[in-house]
C-alpha positions in Angstrom: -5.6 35.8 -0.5 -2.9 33.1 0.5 -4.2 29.7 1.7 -3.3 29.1 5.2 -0.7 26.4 5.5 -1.7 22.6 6.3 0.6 22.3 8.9 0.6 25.9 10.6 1.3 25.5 14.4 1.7 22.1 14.4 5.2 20.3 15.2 6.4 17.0 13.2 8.9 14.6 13.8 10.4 12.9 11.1 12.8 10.0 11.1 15.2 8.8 8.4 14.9 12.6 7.3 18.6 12.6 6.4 17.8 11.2 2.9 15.1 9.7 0.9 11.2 9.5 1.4 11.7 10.7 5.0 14.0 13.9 3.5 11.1 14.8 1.2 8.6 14.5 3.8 9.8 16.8 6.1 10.6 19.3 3.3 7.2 19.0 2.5 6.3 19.2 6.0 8.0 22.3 6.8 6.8 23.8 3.6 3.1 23.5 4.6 4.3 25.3 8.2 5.2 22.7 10.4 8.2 23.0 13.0 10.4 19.8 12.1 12.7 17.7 14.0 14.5 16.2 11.2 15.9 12.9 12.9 18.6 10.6 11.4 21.4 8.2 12.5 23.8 11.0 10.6 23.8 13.9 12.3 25.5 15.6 9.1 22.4 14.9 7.1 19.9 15.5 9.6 22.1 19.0 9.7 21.6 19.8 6.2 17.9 18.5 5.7 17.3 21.2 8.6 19.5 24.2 7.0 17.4 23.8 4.1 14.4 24.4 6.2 15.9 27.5 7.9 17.2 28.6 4.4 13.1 28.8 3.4 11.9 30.7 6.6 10.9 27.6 8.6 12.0 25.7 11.7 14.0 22.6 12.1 16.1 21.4 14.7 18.4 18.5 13.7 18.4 15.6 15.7 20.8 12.4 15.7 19.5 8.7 16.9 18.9 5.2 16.8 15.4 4.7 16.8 16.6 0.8 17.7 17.8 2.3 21.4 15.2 2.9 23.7 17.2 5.9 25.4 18.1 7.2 22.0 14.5 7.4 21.0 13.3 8.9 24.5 15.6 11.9 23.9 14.9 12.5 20.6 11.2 12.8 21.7 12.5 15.1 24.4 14.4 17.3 22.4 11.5 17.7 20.2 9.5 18.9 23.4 12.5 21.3 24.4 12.4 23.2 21.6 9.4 23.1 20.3 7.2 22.9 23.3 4.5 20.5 21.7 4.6 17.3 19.1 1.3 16.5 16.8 2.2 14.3 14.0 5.2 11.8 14.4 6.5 10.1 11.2 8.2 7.3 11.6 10.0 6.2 8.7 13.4 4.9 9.6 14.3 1.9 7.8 16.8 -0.3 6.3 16.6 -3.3 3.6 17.0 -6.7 4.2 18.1 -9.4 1.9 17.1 -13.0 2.2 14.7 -15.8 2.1 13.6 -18.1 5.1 16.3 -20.7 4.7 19.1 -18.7 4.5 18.5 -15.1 6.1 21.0 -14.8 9.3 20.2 -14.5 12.6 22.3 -10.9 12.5 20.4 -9.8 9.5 16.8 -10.7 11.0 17.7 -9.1 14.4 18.8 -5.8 12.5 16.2 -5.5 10.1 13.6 -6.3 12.9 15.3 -4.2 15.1 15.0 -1.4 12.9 12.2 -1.5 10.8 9.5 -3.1 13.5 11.0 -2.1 16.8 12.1 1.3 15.9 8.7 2.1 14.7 7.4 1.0 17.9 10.1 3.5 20.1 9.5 6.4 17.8 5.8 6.5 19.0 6.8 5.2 23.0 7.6 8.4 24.3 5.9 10.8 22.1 2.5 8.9 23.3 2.4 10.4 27.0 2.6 14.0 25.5 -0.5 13.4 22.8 -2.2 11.3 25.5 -2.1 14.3 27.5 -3.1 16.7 24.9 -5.7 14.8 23.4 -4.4 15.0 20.0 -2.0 13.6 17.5 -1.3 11.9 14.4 1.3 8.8 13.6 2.5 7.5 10.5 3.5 4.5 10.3 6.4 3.4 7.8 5.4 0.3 6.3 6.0 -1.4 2.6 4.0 -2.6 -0.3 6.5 -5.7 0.6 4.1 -6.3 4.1 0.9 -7.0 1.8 2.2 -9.1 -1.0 4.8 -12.2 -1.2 8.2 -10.6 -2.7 11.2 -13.2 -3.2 14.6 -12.5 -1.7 13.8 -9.9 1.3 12.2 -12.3 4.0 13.2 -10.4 7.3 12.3 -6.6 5.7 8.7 -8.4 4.6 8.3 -9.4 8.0 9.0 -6.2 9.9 6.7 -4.2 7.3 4.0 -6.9 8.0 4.5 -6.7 11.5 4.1 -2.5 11.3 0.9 -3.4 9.5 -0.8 -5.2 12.4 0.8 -3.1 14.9 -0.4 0.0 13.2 -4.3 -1.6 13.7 -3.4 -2.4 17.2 -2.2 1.1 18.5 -5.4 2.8 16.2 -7.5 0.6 18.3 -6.1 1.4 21.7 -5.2 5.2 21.5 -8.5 6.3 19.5 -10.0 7.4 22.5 -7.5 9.7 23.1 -7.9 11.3 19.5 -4.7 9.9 18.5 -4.5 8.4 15.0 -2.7 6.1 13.9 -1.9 5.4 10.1 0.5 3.7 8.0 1.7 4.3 4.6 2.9 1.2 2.4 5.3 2.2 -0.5 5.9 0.2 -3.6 9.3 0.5 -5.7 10.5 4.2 -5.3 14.4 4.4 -6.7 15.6 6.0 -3.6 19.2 4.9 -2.1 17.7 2.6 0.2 16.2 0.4 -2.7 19.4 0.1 -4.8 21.5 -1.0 -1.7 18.8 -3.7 -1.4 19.6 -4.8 -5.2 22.9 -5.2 -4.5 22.8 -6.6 -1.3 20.7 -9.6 -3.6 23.1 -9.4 -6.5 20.3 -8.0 -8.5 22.8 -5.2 -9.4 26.0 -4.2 -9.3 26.4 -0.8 -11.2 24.3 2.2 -12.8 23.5 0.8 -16.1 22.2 -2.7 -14.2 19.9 -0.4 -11.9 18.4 1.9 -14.3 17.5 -1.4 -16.4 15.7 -2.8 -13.5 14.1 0.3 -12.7 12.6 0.3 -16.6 11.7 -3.4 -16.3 10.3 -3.1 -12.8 8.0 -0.5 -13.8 6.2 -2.4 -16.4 4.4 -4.4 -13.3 2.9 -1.5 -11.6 -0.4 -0.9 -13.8 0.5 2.8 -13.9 3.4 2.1 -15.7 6.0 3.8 -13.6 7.9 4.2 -10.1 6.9 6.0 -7.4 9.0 9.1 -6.6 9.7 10.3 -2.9 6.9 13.2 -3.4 4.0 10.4 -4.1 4.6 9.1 -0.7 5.5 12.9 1.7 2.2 13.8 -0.5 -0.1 11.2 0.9 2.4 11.7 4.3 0.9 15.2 4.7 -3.0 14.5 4.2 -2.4 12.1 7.3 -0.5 14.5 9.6 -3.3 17.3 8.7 -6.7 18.2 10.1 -8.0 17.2 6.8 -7.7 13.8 8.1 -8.9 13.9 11.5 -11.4 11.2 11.2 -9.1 8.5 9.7 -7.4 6.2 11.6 -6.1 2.3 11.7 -6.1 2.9 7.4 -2.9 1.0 5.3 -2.6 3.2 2.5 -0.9 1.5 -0.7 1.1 4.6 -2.9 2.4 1.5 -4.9 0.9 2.4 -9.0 -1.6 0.1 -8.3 1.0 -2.9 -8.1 -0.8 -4.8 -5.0 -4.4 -4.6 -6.7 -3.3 -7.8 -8.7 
């Protein structure tokens, strides 16, 4: 007998799907029987991420936007609606890196890295709220950072927006309990996905290959499980969250981090 799906009948919403963690997750989303609107800045990716989906017998329905513009993120939400007639678990896991410490971090590289990475989680959830409020049900993942519970040198404004999804996260599990929605986030330690690299050499950590796989080999010695995290760990703990299996957990910060941010 096959097992029933995790996610059969439910619809997800994943941004930053085009690539990366978010990619995976909705892949893995749609593979356990979820609808998907696969949302990224690049409609192109967002385009192929869904293909793939179709390609396996699922449902996807690609979606461009910038979760930084409110309007942007109310139509994503009601495209969702439009073809899918519901929304249950919302995943909101658009982000970008940010380079810089305190003293020297611009004002333009604060306001984008905020503006993404705190403020686009908050519009991801905005409009979708209304339509769980109203069904009574719902689950959000939050996109935060291994980064937003420990002090890590040289990416001040990206620390502070994961720290900032952290409390926010608490603060929305609090108020929208009541209405069975639950609210969750996931902090990631070092997973060599595009995003990281870029961050290297945004630092001058790195400027080619053989610099970034050295770093990845040296990096992983901190983590106690003595390697990096791959997009899979994090769509894996991802999809417990969005399932029934976890329908009494809520306002949790879940480290998938090797154990790094038990020192």
């Amino acid at each position: 007998m096959t097992s029933p799906r995790r996610l059969s009948g439910k619809t997800a919403l994943v941004t930053g799907a085009g690539s990366g963690l978010g990619k995976v997750s909705a892949l893995r989303f749609a593979a356990e029987g979820a609808a998907v609107a696969v949302v990224d800045l690049d409609l192109g990716a967002a385009t192929t991420v869904s293909e793939e989906i179709t390609a396996a017998g699922g449902r996807a329905l690609p979606v461009t936007a910038n979760v930084t513009s409110d309007s942007d993120s109310r139509r994503m939400i009601d495209a969702t609606l439009a073809e899918f007639g519901q929304l249950d678990v919302v995943f909101a896991n658009a982000g970008v890196n940010g380079a810089g410490n305190a003293a020297d971090t611009t004002e333009a590289e604060w306001d984008k890295v905020i503006g993404v990475n705190l403020k686009g989680v908050w519009l991801t959830s905005k409009y979708a709220l209304p339509h769980m409020i109203e069904r009574r049900t719902g689950s959000i993942i939050n996109q935060a950072s291994m980064g937003g519970l420990i002090g890590l040198p040289g990416i001040f404004p990206y620390t502070a927006a994961k720290g900032g999804v952290i409390a926010m996260t608490k603060q929305m599990a609090v108020t929208y309990g009541p209405d069975n929605i639950r609210v969750n986030a996931i902090c990631p330690g070092t997973i060599p996905t595009p995003l990281v690299y870029r961050s290297r050499v945004d630092r001058g950590a790195a400027s080619d290959d053989a610099d970034q796989v050295a770093i990845d080999a040296e990096v992983a010695n901190r983590f106690p499980l003595r390697r990096l995290g791959t997009p899979a760990d994090v769509a894996s703990l991802a999809l417990f969250l969005a399932s029934d299996e976890a329908d009494w957990v809520t306002g949790g910060i879940y480290t998938v981090d090797g154990g790094r941010s038990a020192f």
